[in-house]
C-alpha positions, -999 to +999 in steps of 0.1 A: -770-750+546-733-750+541-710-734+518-675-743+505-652-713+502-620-712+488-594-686+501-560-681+480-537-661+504-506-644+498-481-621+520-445-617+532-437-649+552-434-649+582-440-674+619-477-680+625-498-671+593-508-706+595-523-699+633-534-668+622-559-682+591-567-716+614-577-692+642-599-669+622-614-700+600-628-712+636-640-685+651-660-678+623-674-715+627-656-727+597-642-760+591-609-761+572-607-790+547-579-794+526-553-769+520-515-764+497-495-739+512-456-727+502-432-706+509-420-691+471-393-660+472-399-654+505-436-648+505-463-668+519-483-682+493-514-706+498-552-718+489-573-736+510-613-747+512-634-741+539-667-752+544-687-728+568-726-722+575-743-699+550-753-673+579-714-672+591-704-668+555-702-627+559-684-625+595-660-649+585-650-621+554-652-597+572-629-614+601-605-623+568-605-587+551-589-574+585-559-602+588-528-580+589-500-581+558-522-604+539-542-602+509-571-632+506-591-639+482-623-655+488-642-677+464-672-699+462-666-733+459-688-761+443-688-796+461-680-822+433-666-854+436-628-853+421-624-873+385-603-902+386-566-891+383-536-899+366-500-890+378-477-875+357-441-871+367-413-850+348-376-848+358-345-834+341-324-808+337-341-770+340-341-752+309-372-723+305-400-733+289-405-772+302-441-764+312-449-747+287-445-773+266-458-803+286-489-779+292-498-771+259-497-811+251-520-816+282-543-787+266-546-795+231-558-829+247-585-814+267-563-832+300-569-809+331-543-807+359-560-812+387-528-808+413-490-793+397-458-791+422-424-781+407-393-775+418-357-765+410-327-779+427-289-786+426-283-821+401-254-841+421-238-854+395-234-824+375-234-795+395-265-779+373-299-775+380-322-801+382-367-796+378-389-819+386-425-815+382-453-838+397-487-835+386-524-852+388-542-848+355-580-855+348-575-878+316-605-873+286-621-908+283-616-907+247-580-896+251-557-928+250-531-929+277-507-948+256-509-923+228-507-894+252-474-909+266-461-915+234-467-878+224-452-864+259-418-886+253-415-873+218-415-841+234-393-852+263-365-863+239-364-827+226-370-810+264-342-836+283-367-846+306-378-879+313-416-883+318-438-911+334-472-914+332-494-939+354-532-946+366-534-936+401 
């Protein structure tokens, strides 16, 4: 029988983590599925599932406990199929608390992010700082997409972000 693990890994970043977890995810007998991995203030930051054969389950943490300059965490995973998503885009200028307050909308909704990237850069045409956020959320049935946009473009008005919101 197989399992699905999922590892979240973090260290100082440096050439060749990458090899290093492929490497060790394989010789355990592992099969690496789908991964996210980033480099944030100069550390090495990732999560990735692996589905491996219940009796290789124990070598293959012990082969992961001894990677040098990384801490992993290993977790059980549970095969599901994915919900149907919806993508949600917000850009403006960065000011603190933009997720924050996007979240909490998504939360009070019961919406689950399934997948959030963000990032901060340079805005050309003004010289500030410019976030963007892209996410897939897991939309309630009952929840109406029209009426969740409108409630995220109120708060867009007050945040200086535009929003979109579209079916996948």
């Amino acid at each position: 029988m197989t399992r699905s693990l999922v590892l979240t890994v973090i260290g100082p970043d440096r050439p060749g983590i990458v090899d290093l977890l492929s490497r060790t995810v394989n010789e355990a007998g592992g099969n690496w599925l789908e991964s996210s991995m980033s480099r944030l203030a100069g550390q090495f930051a990732g999560i990735l599932r692996v589905e491996i054969d219940e009796a290789k389950v124990a070598p293959l943490r012990t082969a992961i406990d001894t990677l040098p300059g990384l801490r992993v965490i290993v977790d059980e995973g549970i095969d599901e199929e994915a919900p149907p998503g919806v993508q949600l885009e917000v850009v403006g200028s960065d000011r603190p608390g933009i997720v924050r307050q996007i979240a909490g909308i998504l939360a009070a909704r019961g919406v689950n992010v399934l997948r959030l990237e963000t990032s901060r850069t340079g805005a050309p045409w003004s010289g500030g700082a410019l976030f963007r956020a892209n996410a897939l959320i897991a939309v309630p049935a009952e929840v109406s997409l029209d009426s969740l946009r409108d409630e995220l473009e109120t708060i867009a008005l007050d945040l200086m972000v535009e929003v979109k919101l579209a079916s996948e």
